[in-house]
N, C-alpha and C positions, 0 to 999 in steps of 0.2 A: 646409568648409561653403560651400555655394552660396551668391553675395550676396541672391539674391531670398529666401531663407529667412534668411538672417541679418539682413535690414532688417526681416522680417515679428516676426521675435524682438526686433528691439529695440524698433521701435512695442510690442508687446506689453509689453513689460518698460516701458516711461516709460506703457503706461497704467496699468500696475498702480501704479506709483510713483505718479502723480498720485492715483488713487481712495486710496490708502495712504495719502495727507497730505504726502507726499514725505520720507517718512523719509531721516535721515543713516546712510550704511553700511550701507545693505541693498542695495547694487548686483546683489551675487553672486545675492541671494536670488530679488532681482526675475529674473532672467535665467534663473534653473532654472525658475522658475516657466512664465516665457514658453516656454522651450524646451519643456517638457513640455504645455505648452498646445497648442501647433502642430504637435508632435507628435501629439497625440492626435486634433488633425484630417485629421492627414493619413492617421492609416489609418483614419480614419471614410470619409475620400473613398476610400481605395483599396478597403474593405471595398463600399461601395455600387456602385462600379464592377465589382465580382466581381459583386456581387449584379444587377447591369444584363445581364452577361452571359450568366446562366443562362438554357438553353430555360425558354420559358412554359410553364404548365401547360396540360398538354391540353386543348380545348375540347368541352362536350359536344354532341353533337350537338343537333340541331333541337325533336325530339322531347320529348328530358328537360329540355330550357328550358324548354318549353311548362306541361310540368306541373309543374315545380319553381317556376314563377312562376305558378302558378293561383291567384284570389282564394278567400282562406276565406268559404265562405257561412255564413250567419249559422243558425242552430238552422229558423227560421221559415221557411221556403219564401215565403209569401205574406206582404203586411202584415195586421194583423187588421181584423175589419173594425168600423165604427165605430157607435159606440151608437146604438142605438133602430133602426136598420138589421134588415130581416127577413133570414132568411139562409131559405138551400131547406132542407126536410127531409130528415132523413137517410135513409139507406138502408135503417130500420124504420119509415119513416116519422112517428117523434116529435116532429112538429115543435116543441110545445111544451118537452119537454127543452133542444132547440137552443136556444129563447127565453132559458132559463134562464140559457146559458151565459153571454151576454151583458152582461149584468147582474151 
């Protein structure tokens, strides 16, 4: 075993033992513990260094950014318009109807 991993396992193991209460005769235990702890980190780092590796995923062009990031407009086109406000008449010329809508 390497000394830099095997000092890294023993810190590990005295702090399990400290957080433990310092139990009597659990040396072995504290130590599996540790080793499997650092172990488990080391192929989380070797795992993420594979994964750093990988080509990027392709980039889309110009185009479908554009419209993949277009704002939702809202139902209403215009804001409404505010009471007591004349509005023009419509296109049968009702204007009165129109008055109604308003209200």
């Amino acid at each position: 075993m390497d000394s830099d991993k095997e000092r890294r396992i023993r810190e590990r193991a005295y702090d399990i033992w400290l957080r433990e209460g310092r139990p009597h005769g659990r040396h072995a235990e504290h130590w599996e513990t540790a080793k499997a702890e650092i172990a488990a980190e080391e192929r989380g780092r070797e795992k993420a260094a594979a994964e750093a590796k990988k080509p990027a995923s392709p980039k889309l062009d110009d185009s479908a950014t554009e419209t993949a990031a277009a704002p939702v407009r809202s139902r209403r086109a215009t804001p409404r318009a505010k009471a007591g406000a004349k509005r023009a008449p419509s296109a049968n010329g009702d204007a009165a109807r129109d008055d109604r809508r308003d209200r």
